[in-house]
N, C-alpha and C positions, 0 to 999 in steps of 0.2 A: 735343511734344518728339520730336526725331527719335530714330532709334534708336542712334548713335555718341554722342549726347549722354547717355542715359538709362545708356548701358552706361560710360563715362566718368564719372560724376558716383555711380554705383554702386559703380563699383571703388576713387574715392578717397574715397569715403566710408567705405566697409569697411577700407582701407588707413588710415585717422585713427583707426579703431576697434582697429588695432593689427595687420591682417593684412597681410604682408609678401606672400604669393602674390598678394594682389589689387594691391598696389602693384608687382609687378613688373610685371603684367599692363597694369596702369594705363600706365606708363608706355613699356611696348610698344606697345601702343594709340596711346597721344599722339604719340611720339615717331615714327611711320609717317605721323599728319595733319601734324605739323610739318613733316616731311622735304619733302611733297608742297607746302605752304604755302609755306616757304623758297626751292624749287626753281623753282616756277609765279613770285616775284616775282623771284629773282636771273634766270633765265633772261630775261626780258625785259629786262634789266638789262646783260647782259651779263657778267654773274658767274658761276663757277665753281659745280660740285656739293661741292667740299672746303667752299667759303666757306657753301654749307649747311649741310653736316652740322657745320661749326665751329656754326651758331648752336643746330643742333636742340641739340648739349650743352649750351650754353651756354645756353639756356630751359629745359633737363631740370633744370640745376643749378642756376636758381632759382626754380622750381617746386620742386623739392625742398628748398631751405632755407626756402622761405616759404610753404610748403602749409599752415601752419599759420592762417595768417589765410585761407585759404577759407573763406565761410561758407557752409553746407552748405543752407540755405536756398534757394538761388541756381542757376543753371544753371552751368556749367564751364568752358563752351566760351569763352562771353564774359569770363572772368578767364583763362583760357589765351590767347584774344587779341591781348586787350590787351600781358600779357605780351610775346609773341612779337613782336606789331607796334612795340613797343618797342626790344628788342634789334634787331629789321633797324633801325631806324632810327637807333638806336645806332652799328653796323656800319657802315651806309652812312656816318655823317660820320665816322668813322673811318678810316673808306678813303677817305678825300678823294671823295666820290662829286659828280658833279657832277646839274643837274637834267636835261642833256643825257643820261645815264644809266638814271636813277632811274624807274620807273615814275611816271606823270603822277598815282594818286594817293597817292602817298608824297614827292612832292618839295616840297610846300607845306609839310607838317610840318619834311622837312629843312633846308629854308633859311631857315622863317620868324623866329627868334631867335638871340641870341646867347645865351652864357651867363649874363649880366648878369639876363635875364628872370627867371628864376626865382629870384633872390633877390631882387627886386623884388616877385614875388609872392608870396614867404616874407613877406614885412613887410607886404602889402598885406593877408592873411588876419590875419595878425597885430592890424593894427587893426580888421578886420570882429569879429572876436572878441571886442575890447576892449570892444564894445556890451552883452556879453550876459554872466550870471550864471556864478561861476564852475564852477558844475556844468555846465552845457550847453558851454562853452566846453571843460571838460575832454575830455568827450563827444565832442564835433567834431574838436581835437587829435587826442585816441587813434585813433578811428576814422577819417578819414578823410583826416587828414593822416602820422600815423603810420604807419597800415595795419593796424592791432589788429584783431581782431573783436571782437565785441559782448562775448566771453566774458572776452576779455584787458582790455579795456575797463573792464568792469565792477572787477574784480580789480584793476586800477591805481586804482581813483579810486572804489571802497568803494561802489559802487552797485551795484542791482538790475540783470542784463541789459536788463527789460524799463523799468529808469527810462533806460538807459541811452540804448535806440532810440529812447524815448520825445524824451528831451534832443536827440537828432541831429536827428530826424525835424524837433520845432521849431525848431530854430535855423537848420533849413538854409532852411528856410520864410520863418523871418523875416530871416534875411540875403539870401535873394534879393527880400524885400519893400525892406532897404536897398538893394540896390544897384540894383534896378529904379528906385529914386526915390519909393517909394510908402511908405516907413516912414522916421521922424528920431528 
């Protein structure tokens, strides 16, 4: 574990435990990786440093509404990511960004769907789901379609954290056994 990860994943830990010094710290921290993440893809882009720092607030400000499903288990960096890699890619088709533009690896994600897709794959999980008991299914919803942690998870649907992972962990197994073709 590198060392920005370990001090990262430290501060917002201690920050969910309720300290605000380490969450400001936190997000000083972050938000200096973001600036440099942001800047490194718009500049090849040919986009602005305003059009950065638009996004670093704009991933501060949902990192901070949704910090709460971190789970602490976990490394940072890769939920900060994701995050981040989301909103540029948000931003770019926002801005009408063409692939002529777009860093070569962020333009496949840009152009590969419409909108229509994901409520296609709303209903498509929808019926992967319908296979399985409705405790695990619960499980699956909260956690991984929702975005709950394990903790909120449990609390919405009356189970034990650990029946909870437990229920994920399976389902997610044997739904990639159905769609693999290897479970009916």
């Amino acid at each position: 574990m590198s060392q920005a990860e370990e001090e990262l994943r430290g501060l917002l830990i201690a920050s969910l435990g309720g300290s605000a010094v380490d969450y400001r710290r936190f997000l000083e921290r972050l938000g200096s990786h973001l600036r440099a993440y942001y800047k490194g893809k718009l500049v090849r882009s040919g986009r602005t440093d305003t059009e950065a720092e638009d996004l670093v607030q704009e991933t501060l400000m949902v990192i901070h509404t949704r910090r709460h499903t971190y789970d602490v288990t976990q490394p940072v960096t890769p939920w900060v990511h994701a995050i981040a890699r989301y909103k540029l890619i948000d931003h770019l088709r926002q801005t009408r960004a063409t692939a002529a533009n777009v860093p070569v690896e962020d333009a496949g994600v840009l152009l590969a769907h419409g909108d229509h897709v994901a409520a296609e794959s709303s209903l498509d999980v929808a019926r992967l789901l319908a296979h399985w008991p409705a405790k695990m299914r619960s499980a699956i919803q909260s956690t991984k379609v929702d975005g709950l942690s394990t903790a909120e998870a449990a609390a919405r649907s009356g189970m034990s954290e650990t029946a909870v992972k437990v229920s994920v962990h399976r389902g997610l197994k044997a739904l990639a056994k159905l769609v693999g073709g290897t479970a009916r």
